[in-house]
N, C-alpha and C positions, 0 to 999 in steps of 0.2 A: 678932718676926715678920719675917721676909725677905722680900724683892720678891718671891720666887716663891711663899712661900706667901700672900700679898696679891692676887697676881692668881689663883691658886688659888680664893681663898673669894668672889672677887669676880665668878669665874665660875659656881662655883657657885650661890651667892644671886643670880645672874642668871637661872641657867636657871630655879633655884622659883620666883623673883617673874614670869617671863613663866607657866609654869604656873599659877600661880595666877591671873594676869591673863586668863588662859584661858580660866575656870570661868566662865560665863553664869548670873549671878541669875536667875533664873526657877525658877515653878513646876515645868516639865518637868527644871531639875535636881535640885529637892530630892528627900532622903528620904519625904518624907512622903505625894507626889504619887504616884498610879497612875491609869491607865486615868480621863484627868481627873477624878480624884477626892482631894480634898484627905483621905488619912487621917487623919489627928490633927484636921482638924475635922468629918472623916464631911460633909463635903458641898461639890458640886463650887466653886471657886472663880470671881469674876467676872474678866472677861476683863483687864480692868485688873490684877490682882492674879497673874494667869497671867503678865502679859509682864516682872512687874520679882519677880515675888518678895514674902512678909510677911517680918513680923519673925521669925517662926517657920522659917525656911530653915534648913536644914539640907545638909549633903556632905558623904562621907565617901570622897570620894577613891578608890573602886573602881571602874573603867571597864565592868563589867559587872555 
């Protein structure tokens, strides 16, 4: 690998680690959440559980 493609991938894998650093755990981003309604457990979640996210979180990286 050469200095230029080292700073290459290092720019790179900088831009996806801050996108990903990006991504806000919470319910309002997973999949699963609509119209506060936890779908995969059919019932709305408590507020504590709204502002960090379950284990059950899910992303799929579509912006709409």
């Amino acid at each position: 690998m050469t200095k230029t493609e080292l700073n290459i991938r290092l720019e790179l894998h900088g831009r996806e680690l801050q996108r990903l650093q990006s991504i806000k755990i919470n319910c309002q981003s997973c999949d699963h959440y609509a119209r506060s309604m936890c779908l995969k457990f059919q019932a709305p979640p408590p507020p504590e559980v709204v502002a960090q996210g379950c284990d059950e979180w899910t992303y799929d990286f579509i912006p709409f």
